[in-house]
C-alpha positions in Angstrom: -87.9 -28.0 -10.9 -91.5 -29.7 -11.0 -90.2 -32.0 -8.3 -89.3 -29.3 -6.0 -92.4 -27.6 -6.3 -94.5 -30.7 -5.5 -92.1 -31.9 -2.6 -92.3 -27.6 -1.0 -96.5 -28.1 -2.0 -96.2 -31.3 0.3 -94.7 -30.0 3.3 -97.3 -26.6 2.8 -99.8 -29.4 2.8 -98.6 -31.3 6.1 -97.9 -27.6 7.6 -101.8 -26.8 6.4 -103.0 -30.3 8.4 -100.7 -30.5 11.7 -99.4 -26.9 12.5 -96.0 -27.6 11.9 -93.3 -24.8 11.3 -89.9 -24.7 10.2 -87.4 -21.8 10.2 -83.9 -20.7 8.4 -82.7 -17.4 10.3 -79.1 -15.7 8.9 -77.7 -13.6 11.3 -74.3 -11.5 11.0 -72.8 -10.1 14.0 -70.6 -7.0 13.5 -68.5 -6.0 16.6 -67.0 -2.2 17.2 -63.3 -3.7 16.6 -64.5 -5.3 12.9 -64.7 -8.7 13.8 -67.7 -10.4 12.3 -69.8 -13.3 12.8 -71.6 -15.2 10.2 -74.6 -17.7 12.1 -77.2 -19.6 10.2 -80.2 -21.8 11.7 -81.7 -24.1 9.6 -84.4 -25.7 11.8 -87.8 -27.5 11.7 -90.2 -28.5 14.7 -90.9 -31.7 15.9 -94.2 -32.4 14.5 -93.0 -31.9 10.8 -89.6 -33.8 11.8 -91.7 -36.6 12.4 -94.2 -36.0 9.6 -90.8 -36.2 7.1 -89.6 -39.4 9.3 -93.3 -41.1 8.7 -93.2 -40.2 4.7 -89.3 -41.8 4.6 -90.4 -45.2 6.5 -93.7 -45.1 4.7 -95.8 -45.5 8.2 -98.3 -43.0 9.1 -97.7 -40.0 10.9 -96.8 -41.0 14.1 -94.1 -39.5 17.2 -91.0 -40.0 17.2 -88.3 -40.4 19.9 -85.6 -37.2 19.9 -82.9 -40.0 19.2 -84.9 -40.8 15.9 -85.6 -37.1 15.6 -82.1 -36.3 15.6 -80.8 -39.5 13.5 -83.0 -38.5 10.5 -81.6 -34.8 10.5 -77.9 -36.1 10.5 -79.2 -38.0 7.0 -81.2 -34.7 6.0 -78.7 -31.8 6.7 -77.1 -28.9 4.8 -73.3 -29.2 6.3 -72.3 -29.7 2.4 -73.8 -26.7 1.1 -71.9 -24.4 4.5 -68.7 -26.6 4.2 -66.7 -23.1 5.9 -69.7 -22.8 8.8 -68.6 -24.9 11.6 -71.9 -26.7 12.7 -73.3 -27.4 16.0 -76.8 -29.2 16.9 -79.9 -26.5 17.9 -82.3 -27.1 20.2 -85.4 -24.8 21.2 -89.2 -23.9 21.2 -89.7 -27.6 19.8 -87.6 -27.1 17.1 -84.6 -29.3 16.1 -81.8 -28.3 13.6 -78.2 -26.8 12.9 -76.5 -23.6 14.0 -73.7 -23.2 11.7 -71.1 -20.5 12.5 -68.3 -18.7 10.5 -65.8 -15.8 12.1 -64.2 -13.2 10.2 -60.9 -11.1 11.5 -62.3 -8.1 10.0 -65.4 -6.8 8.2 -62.4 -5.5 5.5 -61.9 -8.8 4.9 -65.6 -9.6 3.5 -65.3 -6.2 1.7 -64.4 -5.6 -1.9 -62.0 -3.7 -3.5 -59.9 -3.3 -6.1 -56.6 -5.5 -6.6 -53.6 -3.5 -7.6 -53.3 -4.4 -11.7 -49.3 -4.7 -11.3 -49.8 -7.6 -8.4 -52.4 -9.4 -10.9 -49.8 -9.2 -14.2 -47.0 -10.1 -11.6 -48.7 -13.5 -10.5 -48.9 -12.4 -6.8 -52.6 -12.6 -7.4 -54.8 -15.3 -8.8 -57.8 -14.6 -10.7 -59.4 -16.9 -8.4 -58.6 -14.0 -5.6 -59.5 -11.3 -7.9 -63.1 -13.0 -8.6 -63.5 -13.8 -4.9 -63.1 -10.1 -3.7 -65.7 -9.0 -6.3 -69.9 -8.3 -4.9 -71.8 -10.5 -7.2 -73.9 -8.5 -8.8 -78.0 -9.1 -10.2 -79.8 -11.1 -8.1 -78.1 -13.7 -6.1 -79.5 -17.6 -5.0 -79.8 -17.0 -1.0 -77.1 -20.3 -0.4 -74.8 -18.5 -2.9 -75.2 -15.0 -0.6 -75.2 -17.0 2.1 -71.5 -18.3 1.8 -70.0 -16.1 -0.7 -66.2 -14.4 0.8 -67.5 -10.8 0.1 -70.3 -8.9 1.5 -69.7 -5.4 1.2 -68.5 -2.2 -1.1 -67.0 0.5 0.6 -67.4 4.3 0.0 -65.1 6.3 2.0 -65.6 5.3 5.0 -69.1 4.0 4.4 -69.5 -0.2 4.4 -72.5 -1.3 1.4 -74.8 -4.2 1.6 -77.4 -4.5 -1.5 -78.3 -7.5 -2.6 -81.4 -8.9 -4.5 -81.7 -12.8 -3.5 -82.9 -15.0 -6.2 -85.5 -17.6 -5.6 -84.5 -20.6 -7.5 -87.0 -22.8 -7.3 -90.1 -20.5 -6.0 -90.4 -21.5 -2.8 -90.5 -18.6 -0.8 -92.8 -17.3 -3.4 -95.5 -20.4 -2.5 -94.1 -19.6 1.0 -95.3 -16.1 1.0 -98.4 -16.8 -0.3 -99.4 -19.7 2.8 -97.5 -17.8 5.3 -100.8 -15.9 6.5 -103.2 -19.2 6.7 -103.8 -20.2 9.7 -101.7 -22.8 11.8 -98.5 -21.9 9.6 -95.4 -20.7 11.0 -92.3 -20.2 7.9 -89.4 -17.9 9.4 -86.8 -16.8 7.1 -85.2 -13.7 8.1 -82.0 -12.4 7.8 -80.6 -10.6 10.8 -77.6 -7.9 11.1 -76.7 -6.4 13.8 -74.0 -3.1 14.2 -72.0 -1.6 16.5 -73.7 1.8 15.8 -76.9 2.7 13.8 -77.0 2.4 10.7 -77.3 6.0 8.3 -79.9 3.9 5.8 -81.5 0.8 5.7 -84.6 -1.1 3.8 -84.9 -3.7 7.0 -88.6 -4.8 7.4 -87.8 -4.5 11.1 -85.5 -2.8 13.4 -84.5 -2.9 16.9 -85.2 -0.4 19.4 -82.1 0.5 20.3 -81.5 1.2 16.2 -78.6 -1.5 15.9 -80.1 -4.8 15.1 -81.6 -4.9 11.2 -84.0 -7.8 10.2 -85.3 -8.5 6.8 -88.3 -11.0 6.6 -87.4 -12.9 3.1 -90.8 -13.8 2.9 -91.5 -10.2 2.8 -88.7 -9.0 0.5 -86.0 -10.2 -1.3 -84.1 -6.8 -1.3 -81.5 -6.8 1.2 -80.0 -3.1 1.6 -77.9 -1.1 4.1 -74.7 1.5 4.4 -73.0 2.6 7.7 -69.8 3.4 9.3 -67.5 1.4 11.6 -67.2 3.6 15.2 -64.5 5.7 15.2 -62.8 6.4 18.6 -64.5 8.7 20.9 -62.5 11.6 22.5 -62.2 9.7 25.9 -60.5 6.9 24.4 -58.1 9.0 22.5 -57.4 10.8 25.8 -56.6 7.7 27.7 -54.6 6.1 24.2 -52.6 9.6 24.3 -52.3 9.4 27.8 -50.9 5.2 27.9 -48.5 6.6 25.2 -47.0 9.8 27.6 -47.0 7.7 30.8 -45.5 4.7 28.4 -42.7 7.2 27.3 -42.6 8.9 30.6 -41.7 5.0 32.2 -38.8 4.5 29.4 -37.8 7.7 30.4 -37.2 6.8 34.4 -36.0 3.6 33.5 -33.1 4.9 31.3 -31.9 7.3 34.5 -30.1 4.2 36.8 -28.4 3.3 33.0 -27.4 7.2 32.6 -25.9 7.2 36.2 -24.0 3.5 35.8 -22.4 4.9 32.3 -21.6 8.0 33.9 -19.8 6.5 37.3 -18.4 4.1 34.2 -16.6 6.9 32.5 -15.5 9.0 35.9 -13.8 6.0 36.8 -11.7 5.4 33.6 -11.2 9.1 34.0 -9.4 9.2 37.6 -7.6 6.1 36.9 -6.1 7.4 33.5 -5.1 10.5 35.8 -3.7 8.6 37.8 -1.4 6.5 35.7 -0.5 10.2 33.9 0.3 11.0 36.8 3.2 8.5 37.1 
């Protein structure tokens, strides 16, 4: 614990001394058919890159190349701790990092509920899977939030987000309190963003079309939302009811050339069994 502080006191030192800034921004994407997308950027700018690359060689601070730049992050990542993000390099305003992205099927399947007690006693169940479709409750480290399996409660139709994120090791806590100095720059923010507004929210920010929440961790460590998935509008049910009747109304024309075919089929077998009666 001591050792974390003092390494988190160093960098608020070399961020104090050079201006240097470094960011980790969560976003999750929900789209109006359900599907969701998990994206995490764990980036620092060049100048404190170089300042970590300097400290690690034992040289003074000094600039680096972006193929050095780049080498020291691939020794300095957090792919093990987002092994079921799929991560890509991150490149912009000077800073250098990781994007790591994970995709859902369906917001149900990041949302708790209750496991039927006769699949559990019949073994279809694990109690791994029960324990993994159950919202850790208290507060929760932000890496264990971060890549947990569920997200959300659901009331009716109402989808739950509340979470209070723990800070293990108190560094957004000394973060909160250097944040305002000058020639610091510490983002940490976690993003969501819905297909229609949300009914409540605590977000510190929100968008001004009412759909994108963002809550500034060094701000709050309360993470809280409900809202409801879109349900179809009235046009789209009128053009679904109306694909189903011409849909039905098509089967219906195709059957006729069948109708006629069995129907010359059977006035043939008719005049020809006349006419051997008739013999």
């Amino acid at each position: 614990m001591k050792k974390i502080v003092m390494i988190f006191m160093g960098i608020i030192t070399v961020l104090l001394l050079t201006g240097c800034g470094m960011k980790y921004n969560a976003k999750m994407t929900i789209e109006s058919n359900g599907k969701v997308t998990m994206s995490i950027i764990s980036a620092k700018d060049n100048d404190l890159i170089d300042f970590n690359i300097s400290q690690e060689k034992g040289n003074s601070q000094e600039e680096h190349s972006d193929a050095d730049r780049w080498e020291y992050l691939e020794k300095h990542n957090d792919h093990f701790k987002l092994s079921k993000f799929q991560p890509s390099r991150y490149s912009g305003e000077d800073y250098k990092g990781y994007l790591y992205q994970r995709n859902f099927e369906s917001i149900d399947a990041i949302t708790g509920g209750k496991i039927p007690s006769s699949e559990v006693l019949s073994g279809e169940v694990s109690s791994e899977e029960v324990s993994s479709r159950e919202v850790p409750s208290g507060e929760v480290p932000i890496w264990d939030f971060l890549r947990q399996e569920v997200f959300f409660t659901k009331d009716d139709d109402r989808y739950l987000l509340h979470v209070l994120l723990q800070d293990e090791s108190g560094d957004l806590a000394d973060a909160r309190k250097y944040n305002d100095m000058e020639g610091i720059n510490i983002m940490t923010v976690f993003q969501m963003t819905l297909p229609q507004k949300a009914e409540k929210n605590n977000a510190t920010e929100v968008s001004e079309d009412g759909l994108t929440y963002t809550w500034d961790l060094l701000k709050t460590n309360e993470i809280e939302i409900a809202f409801q998935m879109p349900k179809e509008s009235s046009g789209e049910q009128e053009q679904n009811q109306n694909n189903q009747r011409h849909t039905e109304e098509g089967t219906s024309i195709n059957l006729i050339p069948v109708f006629i075919f069995l129907g010359g089929v059977l006035l043939l077998v008719v005049v020809v069994a006349n006419k051997y009666k008739n013999k």
